[in-house]
PATORMAR-319433 format. One line per 5 residues: number of its first residue (from 1); their letters; for each residue x, y, z of C-alpha. Coordinates in nm, 4 decimals. Example, Ala and Ser with C-alpha at 12.3 -4.5 7.8 and 13.67 -1.06 7.14 Angstrom:
2
1 = AS = 1.2300 -0.4500 0.7800; 1.3670 -0.1060 0.7140
This chain:
251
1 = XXXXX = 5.3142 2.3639 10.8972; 5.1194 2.0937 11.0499; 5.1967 2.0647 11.4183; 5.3094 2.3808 11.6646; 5.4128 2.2835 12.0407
6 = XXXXX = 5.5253 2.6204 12.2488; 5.6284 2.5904 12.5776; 5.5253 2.9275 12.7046; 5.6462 3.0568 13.0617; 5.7759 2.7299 13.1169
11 = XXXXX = 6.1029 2.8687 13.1828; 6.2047 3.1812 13.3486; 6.4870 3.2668 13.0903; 6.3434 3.1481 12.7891; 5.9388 3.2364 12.8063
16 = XXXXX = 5.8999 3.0933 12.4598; 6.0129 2.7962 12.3688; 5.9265 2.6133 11.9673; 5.9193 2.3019 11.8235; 5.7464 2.2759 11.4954
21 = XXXXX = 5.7446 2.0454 11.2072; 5.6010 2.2229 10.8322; 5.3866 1.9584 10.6134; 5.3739 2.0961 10.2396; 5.3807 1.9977 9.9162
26 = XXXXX = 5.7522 1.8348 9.8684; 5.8054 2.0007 9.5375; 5.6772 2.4000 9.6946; 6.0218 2.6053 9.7339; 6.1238 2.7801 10.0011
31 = XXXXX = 6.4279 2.9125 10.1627; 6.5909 2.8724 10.4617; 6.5307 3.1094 10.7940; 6.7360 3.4164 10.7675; 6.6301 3.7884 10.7851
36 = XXXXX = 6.3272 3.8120 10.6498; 6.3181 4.1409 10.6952; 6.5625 4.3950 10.8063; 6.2660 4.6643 10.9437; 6.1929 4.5627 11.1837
41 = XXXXX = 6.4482 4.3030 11.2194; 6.2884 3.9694 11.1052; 6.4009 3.6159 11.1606; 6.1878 3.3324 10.9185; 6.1957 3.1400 10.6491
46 = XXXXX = 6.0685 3.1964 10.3227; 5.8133 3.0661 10.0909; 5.9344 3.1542 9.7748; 5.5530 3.0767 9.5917; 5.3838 3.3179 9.8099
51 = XXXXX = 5.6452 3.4536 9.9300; 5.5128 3.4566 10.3127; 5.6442 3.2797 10.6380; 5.4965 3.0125 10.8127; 5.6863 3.0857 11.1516
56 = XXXXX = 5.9389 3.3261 11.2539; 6.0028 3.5535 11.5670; 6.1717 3.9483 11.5732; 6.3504 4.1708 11.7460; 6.1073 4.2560 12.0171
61 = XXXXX = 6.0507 3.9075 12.0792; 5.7094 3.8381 11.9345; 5.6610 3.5072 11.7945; 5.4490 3.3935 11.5682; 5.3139 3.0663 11.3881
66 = XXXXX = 5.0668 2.8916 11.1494; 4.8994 2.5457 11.0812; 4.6192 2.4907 10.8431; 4.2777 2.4629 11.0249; 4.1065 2.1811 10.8198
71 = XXXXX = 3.8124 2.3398 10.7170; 3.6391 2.3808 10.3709; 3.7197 2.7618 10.2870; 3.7767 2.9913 9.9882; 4.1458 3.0663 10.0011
76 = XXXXX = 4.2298 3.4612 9.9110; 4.5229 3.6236 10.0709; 4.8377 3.4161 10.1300; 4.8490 3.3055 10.5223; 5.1634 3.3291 10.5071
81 = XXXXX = 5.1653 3.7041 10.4386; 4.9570 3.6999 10.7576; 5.1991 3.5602 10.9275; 5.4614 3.8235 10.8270; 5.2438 4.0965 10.9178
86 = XXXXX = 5.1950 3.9305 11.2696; 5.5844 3.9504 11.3206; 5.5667 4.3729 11.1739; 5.4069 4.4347 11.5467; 5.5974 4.5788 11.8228
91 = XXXXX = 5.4029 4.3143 12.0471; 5.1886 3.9760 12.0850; 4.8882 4.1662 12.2196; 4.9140 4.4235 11.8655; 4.9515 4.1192 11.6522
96 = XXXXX = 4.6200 4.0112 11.7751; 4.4773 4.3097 11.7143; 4.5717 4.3079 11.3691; 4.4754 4.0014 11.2897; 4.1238 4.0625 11.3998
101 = XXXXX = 4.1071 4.3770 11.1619; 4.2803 4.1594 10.8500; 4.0008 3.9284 10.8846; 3.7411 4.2110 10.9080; 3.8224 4.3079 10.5299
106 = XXXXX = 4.0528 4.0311 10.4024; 3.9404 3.6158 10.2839; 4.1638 3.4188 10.3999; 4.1988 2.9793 10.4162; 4.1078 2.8320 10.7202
111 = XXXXX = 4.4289 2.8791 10.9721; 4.5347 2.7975 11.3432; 4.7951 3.0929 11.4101; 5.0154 3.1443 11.7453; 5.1392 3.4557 11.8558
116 = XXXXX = 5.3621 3.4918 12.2047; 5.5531 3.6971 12.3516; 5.7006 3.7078 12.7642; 5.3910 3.8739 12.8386; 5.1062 3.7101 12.6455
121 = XXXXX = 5.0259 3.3885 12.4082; 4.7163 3.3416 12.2156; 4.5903 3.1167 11.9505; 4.3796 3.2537 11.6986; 4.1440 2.9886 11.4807
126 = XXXXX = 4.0057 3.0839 11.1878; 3.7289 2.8739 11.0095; 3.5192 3.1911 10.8797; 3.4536 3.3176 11.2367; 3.7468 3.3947 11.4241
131 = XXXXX = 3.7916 3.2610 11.8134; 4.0876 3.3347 12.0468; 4.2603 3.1108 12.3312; 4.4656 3.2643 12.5818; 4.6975 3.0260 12.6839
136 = XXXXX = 4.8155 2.9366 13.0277; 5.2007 2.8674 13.1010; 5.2551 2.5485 13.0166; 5.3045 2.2921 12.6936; 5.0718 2.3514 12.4435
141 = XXXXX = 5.0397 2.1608 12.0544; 4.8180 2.2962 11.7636; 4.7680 2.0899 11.4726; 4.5256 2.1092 11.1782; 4.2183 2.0073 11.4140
146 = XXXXX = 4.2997 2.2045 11.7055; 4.4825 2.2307 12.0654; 4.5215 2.0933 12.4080; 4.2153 1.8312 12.3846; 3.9623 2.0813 12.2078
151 = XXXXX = 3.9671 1.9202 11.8288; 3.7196 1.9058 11.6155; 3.6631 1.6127 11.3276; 3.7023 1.7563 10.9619; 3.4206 1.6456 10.7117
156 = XXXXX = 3.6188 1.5293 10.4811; 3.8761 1.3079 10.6670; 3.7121 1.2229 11.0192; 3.9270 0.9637 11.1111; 4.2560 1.1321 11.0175
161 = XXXXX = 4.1253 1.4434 11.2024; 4.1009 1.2058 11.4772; 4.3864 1.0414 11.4571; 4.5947 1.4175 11.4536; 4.4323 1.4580 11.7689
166 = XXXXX = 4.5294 1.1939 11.9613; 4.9254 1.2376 11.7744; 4.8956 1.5847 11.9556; 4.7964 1.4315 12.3245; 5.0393 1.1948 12.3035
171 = XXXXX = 5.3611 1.4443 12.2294; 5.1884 1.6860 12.4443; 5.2479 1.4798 12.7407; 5.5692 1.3395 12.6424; 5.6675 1.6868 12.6412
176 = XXXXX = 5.5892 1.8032 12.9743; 5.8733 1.9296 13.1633; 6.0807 1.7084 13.3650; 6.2385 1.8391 13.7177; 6.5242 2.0419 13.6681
181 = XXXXX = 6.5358 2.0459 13.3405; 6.7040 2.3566 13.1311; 6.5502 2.5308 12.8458; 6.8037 2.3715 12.5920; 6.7392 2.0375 12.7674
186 = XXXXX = 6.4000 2.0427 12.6499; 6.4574 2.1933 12.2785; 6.6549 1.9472 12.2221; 6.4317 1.6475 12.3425; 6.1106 1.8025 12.1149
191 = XXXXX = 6.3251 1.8177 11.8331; 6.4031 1.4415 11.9125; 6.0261 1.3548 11.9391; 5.9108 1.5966 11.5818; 6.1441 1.3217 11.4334
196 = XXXXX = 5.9918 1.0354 11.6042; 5.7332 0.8133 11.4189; 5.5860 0.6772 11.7538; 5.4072 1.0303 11.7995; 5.3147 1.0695 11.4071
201 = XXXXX = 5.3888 1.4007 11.3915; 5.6680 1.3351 11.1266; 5.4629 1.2578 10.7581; 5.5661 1.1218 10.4489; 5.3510 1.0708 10.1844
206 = XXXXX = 5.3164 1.0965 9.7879; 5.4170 1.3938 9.6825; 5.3550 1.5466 10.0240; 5.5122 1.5651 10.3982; 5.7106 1.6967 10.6135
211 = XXXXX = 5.9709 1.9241 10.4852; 6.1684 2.0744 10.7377; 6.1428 2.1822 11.1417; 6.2184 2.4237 11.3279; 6.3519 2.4609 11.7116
216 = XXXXX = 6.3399 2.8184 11.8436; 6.4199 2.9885 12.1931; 6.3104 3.3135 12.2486; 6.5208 3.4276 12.6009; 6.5277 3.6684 12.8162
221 = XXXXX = 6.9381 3.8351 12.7702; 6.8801 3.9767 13.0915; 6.9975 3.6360 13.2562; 7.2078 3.4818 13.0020; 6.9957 3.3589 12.7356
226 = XXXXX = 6.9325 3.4965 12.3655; 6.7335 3.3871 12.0442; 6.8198 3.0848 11.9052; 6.7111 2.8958 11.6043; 6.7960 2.5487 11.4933
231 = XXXXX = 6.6611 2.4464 11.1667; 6.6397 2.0719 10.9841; 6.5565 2.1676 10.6117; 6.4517 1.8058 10.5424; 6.2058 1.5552 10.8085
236 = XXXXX = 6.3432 1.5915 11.1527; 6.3401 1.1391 11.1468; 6.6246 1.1836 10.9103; 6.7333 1.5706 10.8815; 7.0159 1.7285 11.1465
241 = XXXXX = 6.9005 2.0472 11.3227; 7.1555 2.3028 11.1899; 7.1798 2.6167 11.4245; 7.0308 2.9255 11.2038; 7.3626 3.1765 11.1731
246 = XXXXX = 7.1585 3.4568 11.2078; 7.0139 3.6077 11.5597; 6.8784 3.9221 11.7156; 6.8840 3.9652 12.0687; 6.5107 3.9554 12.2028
251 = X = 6.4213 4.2585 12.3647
């Protein structure tokens, strides 16, 4: 997955809001999000080579996501398996922790991983050194180069690196909330904007490109509003958003 925008604390009943697109390999199979796992209660898709996840959320209302980081590292344990230990923990700030001991002992690919929850939402980059951003309420996007204005240029394809970058400002900003505007309201217009060419965010390529998106709420029931998930299994410029029949109530 190639581009990650959260909209964290934006609104009060839904503290985590997704829209992500997943670049791959067109011909790599995967599954469509369901329950990953029963226990704890899991809601992702599936890559059925790996057999990881490259985003997903549970029943305590963690979150968690992955792009590539475009670096030039040994691969070793899937990412994606990563990922699905990320959304075992019973919280955002103990899926940091772990991922700072997997690195400790594991090799992994370079990655850019999210986790968030209503209390806290980090980004963890990984290019052989692990740093961590806390991030501030607001709109954030990660792509393979970076976040929020702090990219770097990959050796091997500067000007695409630089190119991602400026994709990310631009849908960054397009994305900013407008007055009054509801949770939904917004979902829906980033799901719009994955799918729009203008922001380049949507790829297609030889053999490679964007394969499917993914729209996800995280609420707060409390005041009205529960998990959702809305998922295109196909490029969002020409794929419907299909609401996932599965849901656990965020807790």
């Amino acid at each position: 997955m190639c581009t990650l925008t959260i909209a964290w604390r934006v609104f009060e009943d839904a503290p985590v809001l997704v829209a992500a697109n997943r670049d791959e390999a067109i011909d790599r199979p995967s599954t469509t999000p369901g329950y990953y796992r029963n226990e704890p209660p899991i809601i992702a898709p599936r890559d059925e080579e790996a057999g990881g996840t490259w985003i997903g959320y549970n029943a305590a209302g963690v979150f968690v996501g992955i792009t590539n980081r475009w670096v030039d590292r040994p691969s070793g344990r899937s990412r994606g398996a990563l990922v699905a230990d990320c959304l075992a923990q019973d919280s955002a700030a103990t899926a940091v922790e772990f991922v700072e001991r997997s690195v400790q002992t594991e090799t992994y690919a370079g990655f850019n991983l999210v986790v968030a929850d209503a209390e806290t939402a980090t980004l963890l980059e990984y290019d052989g050194k692990l740093s961590t951003r806390s991030f501030d309420p607001g709109v954030h996007v990660v792509v393979n180069v970076g976040a929020d204005g702090a990219f770097f240029e990959p050796t091997a394809r500067p000007a695409v690196g630089r190119q991602q970058g400026k994709n990310a400002e631009t849908l960054r900003s397009a994305l900013q909330p407008h007055a009054g505007e509801k949770a939904d309201e917004w979902l829906k217009r980033a799901g719009t904007a994955l799918g729009n060419h203008d922001y380049g965010v949507c790829i297609h390529g030889d053999g490679f490109g964007t394969r499917s998106a993914s729209l996800i709420r995280l609420g707060v029931p409390d005041v009205g509003l529960n998990d959702r998930y809305l998922f295109a299994g196909g490029p969002p410029c020409e794929t419907q958003f299909v609401e996932v029949a599965v849901s656990i109530d965020s807790t």
